[in-house]
N, C-alpha and C positions, 0 to 999 in steps of 0.2 A: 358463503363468500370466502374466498380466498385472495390472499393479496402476495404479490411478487414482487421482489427487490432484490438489488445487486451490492454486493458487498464486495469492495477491494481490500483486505485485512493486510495491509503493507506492515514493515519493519517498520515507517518511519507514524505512520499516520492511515488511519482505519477511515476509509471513506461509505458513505453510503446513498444508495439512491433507489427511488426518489427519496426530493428532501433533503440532498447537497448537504448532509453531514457530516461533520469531517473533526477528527478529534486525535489524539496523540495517541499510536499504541505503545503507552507507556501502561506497563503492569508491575506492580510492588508488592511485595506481601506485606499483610495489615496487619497491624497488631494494635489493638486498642488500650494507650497508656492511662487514663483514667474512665474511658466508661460513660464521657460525658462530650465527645469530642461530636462534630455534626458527622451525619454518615451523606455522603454527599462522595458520586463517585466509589464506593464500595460495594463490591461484588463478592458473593461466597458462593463456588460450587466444586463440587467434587469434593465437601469440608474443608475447602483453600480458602481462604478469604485475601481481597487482592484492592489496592489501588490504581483506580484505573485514569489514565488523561494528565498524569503529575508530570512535571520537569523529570523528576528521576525515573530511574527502570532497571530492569536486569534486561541481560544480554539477551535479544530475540533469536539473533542468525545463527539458528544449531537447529539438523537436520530435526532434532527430536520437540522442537520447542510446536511444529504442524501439529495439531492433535491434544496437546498438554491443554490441564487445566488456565495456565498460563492465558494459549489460545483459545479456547472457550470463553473464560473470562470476558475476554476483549468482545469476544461474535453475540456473544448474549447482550454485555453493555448494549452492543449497536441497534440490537434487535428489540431492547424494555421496552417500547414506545408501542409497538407491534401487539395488539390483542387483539388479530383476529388468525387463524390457522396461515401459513407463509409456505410459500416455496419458492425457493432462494438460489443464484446463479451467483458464483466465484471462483477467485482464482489461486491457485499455486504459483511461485518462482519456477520459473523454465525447468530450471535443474531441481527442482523437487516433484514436476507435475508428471511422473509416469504415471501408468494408465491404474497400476495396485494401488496406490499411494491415491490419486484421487477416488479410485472406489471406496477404500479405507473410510478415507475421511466423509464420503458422501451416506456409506452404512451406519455410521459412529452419530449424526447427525441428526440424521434423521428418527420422529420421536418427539415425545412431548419433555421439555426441559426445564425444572423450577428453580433458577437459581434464588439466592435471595441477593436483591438489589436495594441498596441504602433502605436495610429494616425490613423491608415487604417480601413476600415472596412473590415472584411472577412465576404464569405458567407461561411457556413459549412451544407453540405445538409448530414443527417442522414435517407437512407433510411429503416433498420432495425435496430434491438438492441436487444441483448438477455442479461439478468443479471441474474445469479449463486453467490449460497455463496463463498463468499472466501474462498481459500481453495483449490476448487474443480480443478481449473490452475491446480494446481501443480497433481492431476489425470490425467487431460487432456492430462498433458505435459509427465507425465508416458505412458500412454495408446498411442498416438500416434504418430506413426512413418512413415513419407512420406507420410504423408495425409489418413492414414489408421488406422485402430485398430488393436493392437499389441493383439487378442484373447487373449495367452495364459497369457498376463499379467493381464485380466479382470477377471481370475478366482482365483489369489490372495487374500489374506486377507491382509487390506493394512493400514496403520496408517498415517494421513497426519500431521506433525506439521509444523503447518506453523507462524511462530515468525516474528512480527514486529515491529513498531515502540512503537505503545501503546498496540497493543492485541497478545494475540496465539490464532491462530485459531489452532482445534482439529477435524478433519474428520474422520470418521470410516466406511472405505469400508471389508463389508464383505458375504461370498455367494452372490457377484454378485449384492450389492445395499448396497446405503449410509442406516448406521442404524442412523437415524436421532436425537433418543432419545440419542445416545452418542455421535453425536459432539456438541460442544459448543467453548464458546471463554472465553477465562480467560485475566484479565484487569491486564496484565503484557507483556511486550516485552524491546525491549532494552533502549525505555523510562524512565523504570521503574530503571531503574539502572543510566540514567544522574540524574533523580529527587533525587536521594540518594547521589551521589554527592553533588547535587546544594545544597540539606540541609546539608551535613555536612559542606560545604564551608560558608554559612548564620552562621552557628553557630559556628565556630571555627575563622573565620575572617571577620565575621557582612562584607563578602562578597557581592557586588550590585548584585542585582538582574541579572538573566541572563532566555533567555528562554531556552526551552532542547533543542534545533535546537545547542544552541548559547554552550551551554554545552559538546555537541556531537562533535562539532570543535574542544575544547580546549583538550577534552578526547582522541583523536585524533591524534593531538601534543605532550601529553603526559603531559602537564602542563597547569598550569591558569597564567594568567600575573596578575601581584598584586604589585599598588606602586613601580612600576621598577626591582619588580626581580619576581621570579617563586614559583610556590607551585605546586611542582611536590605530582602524586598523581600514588598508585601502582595499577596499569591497572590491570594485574591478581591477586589480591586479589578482586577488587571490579568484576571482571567476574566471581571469585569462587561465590562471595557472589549472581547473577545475578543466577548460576546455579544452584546453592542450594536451592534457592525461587520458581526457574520452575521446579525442580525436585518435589516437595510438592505440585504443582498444577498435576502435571502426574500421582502421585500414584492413581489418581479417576480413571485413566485408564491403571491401571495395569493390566487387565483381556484383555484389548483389543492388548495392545503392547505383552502379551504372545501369544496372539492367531495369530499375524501377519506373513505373509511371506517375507513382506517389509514397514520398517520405512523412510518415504520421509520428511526430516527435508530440509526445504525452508525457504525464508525470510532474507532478509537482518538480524536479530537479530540472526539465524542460525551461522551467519558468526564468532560470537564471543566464539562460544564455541566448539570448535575445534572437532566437530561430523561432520562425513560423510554429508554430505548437498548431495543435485541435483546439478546439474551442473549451474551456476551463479546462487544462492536460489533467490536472492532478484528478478528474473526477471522471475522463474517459473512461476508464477503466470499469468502473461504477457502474457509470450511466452506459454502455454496451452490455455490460451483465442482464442487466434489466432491458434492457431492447430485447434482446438475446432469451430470457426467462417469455417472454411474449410468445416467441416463437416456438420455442422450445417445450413451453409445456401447455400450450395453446390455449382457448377463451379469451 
């Protein structure tokens, strides 16, 4: 028996499906100060040992972070639960998903993997992998329905925006194929909106340093804690100001959103700005990989 799942391994938060799991991809390297501390969340492979799902993190968005131990890390966390042989459907950022770069990663993968996870070793046996640009989920997860393609939705002209933690991805389905010369990805998502926080908090109250993980919490709550009382901060002012900066990255694709019969806005960053989304956005992506692994690798 073999089991199929979709994995969207975002900057901001690592989804997985089935099973709607969804966790922070926060990774830290570990170092254990006395010996006695719970191993909860701890992953070693490649001889790295790392914390996985913390408020803190290092920087993910560098071309080379696809493939690092780092990255592994994270794909294996999502996968510990998994003991029977897997083959698995995911995605790249637009701007990273050329066609070398997904073989790479899908050669590198495949194979049996034992990291060791808080103490145990698992085995994790990958016997295929298929990797798509980001994005493409939330197609997948349009087009089909009960293990099938939904035809008539495949003759649509289709806009995917797909908003996350640090990027939007932008897909352009039209006559029946991705026009590749207009997707791309633009270096804004709802990160982009804790970092303007985080500076105006640095600069109005030489505020400590915090990470956007760490930001996203307090944004959340609706306030920062400060020296025992609150610095409440207006949520929809700073969403207008969020909307108004991805509105001015979309006008390059105003010719494509007129031509469209359907706008599929995904992504956990989707969630903030009160447009029609797919049904849970942050998990389309996910949940089309695994439609998509059905089809793809058939049974």
């Amino acid at each position: 028996m073999v089991v199929k799942v979709g994995i969207d391994l975002g900057y901001g938060y690592v989804k997985v499906y089935p099973g709607e799991e969804k966790f922070r991809s926060s990774v830290y390297p570990h170092v254990s100060r006395y010996g006695i501390e719970e191993k909860k969340g701890i992953v070693t492979v490649d001889g790295e040992t790392f914390e996985i799902g913390r408020a803190r993190s290092v920087e993910l968005r560098t071309k080379s972070f696809q493939g690092s131990a780092e990255w592994k890390a994270l794909l294996l966390w999502a996968l510990r639960n998994v003991t029977l042989p897997l083959k698995a459907v995911m995605g790249l950022p637009v701007s990273l998903s050329a066609k070398d770069m997904r073989k790479r990663i899908e050669e590198m993968l495949v194979g049996i993997h034992t990291p060791v996870i808080d103490g145990e070793v698992k085995e994790i046996k990958i016997t295929e992998v298929k990797v798509v640009p980001q994005g493409m989920g939330v197609l997948y997860d349009y087009f089909i329905e009960n293990g099938r393609l939904v035809k008539e939705r495949t003759k649509e002209n289709i806009v995917v925006i797909d908003i996350g933690f640090y990027t939007t991805d932008i897909l352009v389905y039209r006559h029946g194929e991705i026009l590749e010369d207009r997707c791309t990805s633009y270096e804004i998502g709802a990160g982009w909106l804790y970092e303007k926080i985080r500076e105006e908090l640095k600069a109005k109250y030489s505020y400590p340093s915090l990470s956007l993980k760490e930001v996203e919490e307090y944004f959340e709550r609706g306030y920062f804690p400060y020296e025992g009382r609150r610095i409440y901060i207006n949520k929809e002012e700073k969403i207008r100001e969020f909307k108004n900066r991805l509105i001015k990255e979309l006008r390059a694709h105003e010719e494509d959103l007129k031509l469209a019969d359907t706008v599929l806005w995904a992504g956990g960053g989707s969630l903030l700005l009160g447009v029609p989304c797919v049904d849970k956005p942050e998990f389309a992506n996910a949940r089309g990989f695994f439609k998509f692994a059905g089809i793809c690798f058939g049974g």
